[in-house]
C-alpha positions, 0 to 999 in steps of 0.5 A, spaced: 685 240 113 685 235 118 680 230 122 679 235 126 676 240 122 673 235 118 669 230 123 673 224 118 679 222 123 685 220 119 683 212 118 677 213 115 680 219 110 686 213 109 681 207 109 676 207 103 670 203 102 671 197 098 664 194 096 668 189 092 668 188 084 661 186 083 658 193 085 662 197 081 667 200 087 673 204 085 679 197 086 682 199 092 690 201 092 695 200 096 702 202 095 706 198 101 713 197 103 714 193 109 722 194 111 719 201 112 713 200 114 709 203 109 703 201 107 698 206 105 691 207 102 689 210 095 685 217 095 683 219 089 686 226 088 691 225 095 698 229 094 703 224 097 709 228 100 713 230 106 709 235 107 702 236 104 697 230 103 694 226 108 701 221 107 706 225 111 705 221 117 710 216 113 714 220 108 715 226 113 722 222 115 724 221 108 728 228 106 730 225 099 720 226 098 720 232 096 714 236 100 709 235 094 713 229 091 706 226 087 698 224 086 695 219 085 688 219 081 682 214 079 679 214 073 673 209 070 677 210 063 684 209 066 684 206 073 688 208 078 694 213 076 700 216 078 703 224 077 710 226 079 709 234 081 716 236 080 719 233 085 727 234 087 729 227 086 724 224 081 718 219 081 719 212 077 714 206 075 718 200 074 725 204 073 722 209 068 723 216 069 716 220 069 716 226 066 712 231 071 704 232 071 703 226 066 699 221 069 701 214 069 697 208 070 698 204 075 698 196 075 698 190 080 705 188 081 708 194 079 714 197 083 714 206 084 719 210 086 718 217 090 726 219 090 729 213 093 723 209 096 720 203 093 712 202 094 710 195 092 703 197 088 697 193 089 690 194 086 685 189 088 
């Protein structure tokens, strides 16, 4: 599924509205790393991988990212989640290995590791 068959370009799929924490919006993630020149946006369902989801613009470069490498999830109960799709090369939150489909809570300030590439999580 692409802007083009949808009628949402790229930047609006990447670009939630955030209406602030008083309305009750979902906090807007953003998992950066700026030596790579990543900074993405968190949708809440989006496959984060080399070859699928609506991220692959900047993963597609990174052979150790598997092609599904991870998803990302909003919750009321739980905030903003986490889950490794068993990937080749492993997802870690602050160094910690994650063991595929289990959700992992993801916390201002965090540091998450899809193979070999750092992303700085930033929940506001």
């Amino acid at each position: 599924m692409n802007g083009a068959t949808t009628g949402i370009s790229m930047k609006e799929m990447v670009q939630p509205v955030h209406n602030g924490p008083s309305t009750g919006a979902v906090p807007v993630l953003t998992l950066a790393n700026d030596s790579l020149n990543i900074r993405i946006v968190g949708i809440n369902g989006a496959v984060i991988g080399r070859r699928n989801g609506p991220y692959v613009q900047f993963f597609e470069k990174h052979h150790y990212v598997s092609g599904t490498h991870a998803q990302l999830k909003y919750s009321n109960a739980t905030g903003w989640c986490i889950a490794d799709k068993h990937s080749s090369n492993g997802t870690k939150l602050n160094q910690r290995p994650l063991q595929p489909d289990v959700e992992m809570t993801l916390h201002n300030g965090d540091v998450l590791t899809l193979a070999n590439i750092n992303l700085q999580v930033i929940v506001r």
